[in-house]
C-alpha positions as CSV (number, residue, x, y, z in Angstrom):
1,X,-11.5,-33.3,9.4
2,X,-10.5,-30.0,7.1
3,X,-7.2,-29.1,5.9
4,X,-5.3,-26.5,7.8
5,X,-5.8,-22.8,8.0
6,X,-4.2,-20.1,6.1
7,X,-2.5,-17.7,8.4
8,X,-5.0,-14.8,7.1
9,X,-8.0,-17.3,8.2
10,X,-6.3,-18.2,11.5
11,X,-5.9,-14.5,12.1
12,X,-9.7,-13.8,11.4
13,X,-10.7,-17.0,13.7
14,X,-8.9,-15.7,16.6
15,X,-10.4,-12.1,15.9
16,X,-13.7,-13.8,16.1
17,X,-12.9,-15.6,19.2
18,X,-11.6,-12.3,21.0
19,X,-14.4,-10.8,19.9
20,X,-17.1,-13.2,21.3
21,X,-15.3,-14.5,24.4
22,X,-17.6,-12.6,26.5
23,X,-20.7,-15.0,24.8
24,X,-19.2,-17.9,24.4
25,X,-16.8,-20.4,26.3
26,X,-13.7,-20.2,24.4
27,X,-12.3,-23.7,25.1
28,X,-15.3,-24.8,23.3
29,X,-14.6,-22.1,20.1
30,X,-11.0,-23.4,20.1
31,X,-12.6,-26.8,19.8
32,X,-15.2,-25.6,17.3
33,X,-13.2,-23.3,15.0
34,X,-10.0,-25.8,15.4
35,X,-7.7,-23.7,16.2
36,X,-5.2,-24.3,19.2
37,X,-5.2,-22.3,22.4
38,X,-1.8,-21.8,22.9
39,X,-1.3,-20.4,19.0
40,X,-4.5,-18.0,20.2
41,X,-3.0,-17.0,23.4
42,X,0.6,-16.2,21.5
43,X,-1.4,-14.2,18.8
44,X,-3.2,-12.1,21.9
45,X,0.1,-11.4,22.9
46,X,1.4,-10.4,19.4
47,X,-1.3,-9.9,17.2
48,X,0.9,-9.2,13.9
49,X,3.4,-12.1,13.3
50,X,7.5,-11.2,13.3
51,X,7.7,-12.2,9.7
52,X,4.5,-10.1,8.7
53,X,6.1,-7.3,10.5
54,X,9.6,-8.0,8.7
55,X,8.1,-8.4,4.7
56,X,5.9,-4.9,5.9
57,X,9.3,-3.4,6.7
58,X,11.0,-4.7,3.6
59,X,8.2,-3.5,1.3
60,X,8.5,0.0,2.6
61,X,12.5,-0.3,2.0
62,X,11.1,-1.0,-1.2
63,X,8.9,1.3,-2.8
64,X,11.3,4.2,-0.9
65,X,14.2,2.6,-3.4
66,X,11.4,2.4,-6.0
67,X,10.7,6.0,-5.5
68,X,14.4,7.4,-5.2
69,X,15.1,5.8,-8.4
70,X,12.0,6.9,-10.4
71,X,10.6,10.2,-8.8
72,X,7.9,11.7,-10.5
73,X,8.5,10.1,-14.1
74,X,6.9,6.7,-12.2
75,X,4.8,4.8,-14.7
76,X,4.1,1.4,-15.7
77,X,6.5,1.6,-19.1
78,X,9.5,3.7,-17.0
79,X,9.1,0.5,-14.6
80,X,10.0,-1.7,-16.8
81,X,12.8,0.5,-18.7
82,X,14.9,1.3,-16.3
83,X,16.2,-0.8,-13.9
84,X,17.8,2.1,-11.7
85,X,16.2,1.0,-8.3
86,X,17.7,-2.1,-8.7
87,X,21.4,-0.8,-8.4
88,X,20.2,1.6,-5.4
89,X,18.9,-1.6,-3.6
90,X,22.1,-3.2,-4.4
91,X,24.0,-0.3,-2.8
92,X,22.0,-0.4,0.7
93,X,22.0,-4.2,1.4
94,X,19.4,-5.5,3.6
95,X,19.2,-9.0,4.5
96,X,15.9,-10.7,3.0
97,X,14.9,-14.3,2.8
98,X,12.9,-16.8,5.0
């Protein structure tokens, strides 16, 4: 029996399944595929998870502090020079962590 999915995998199974519902049985694709029909219903219902939709948020948060701090002088050396952003972040506290 294989290992578990990766959530990116599971995703793309469940695509698939959506997608050929109307040629196949899916009890038999959930069977197949080994994935679970309740985790398949759940993702129908929510297709992007609450923590993908969370770190999306939080990387947004990010590059706009990114970008306030650095402007137009943004390249790779100026990343790594000056910290700024990391003060601004500081400032606007957002709760991160799983």
């Amino acid at each position: 029996m294989p290992g578990k999915l990766s959530s990116g995998k599971v995703r793309r199974v469940y695509e698939f399944i959506k997608d050929h519902s109307g040629e196949y049985d899916v009890k038999t694709m959930f069977k197949l595929l080994e994935v679970t029909r309740s985790g398949y219903y759940a993702w129908l219902r929510e297709p992007i998870s609450r923590r993908a939709q969370e770190e999306a948020r939080l990387l947004r948060l990010i590059r706009a502090s990114f970008t306030a701090s650095h402007g137009d002088r943004c390249t790779q050396r100026s990343t790594y020079r000056r910290p700024a952003h990391r003060s601004h972040w500081l400032e606007t506290t957002h709760a991160a962590g799983r």
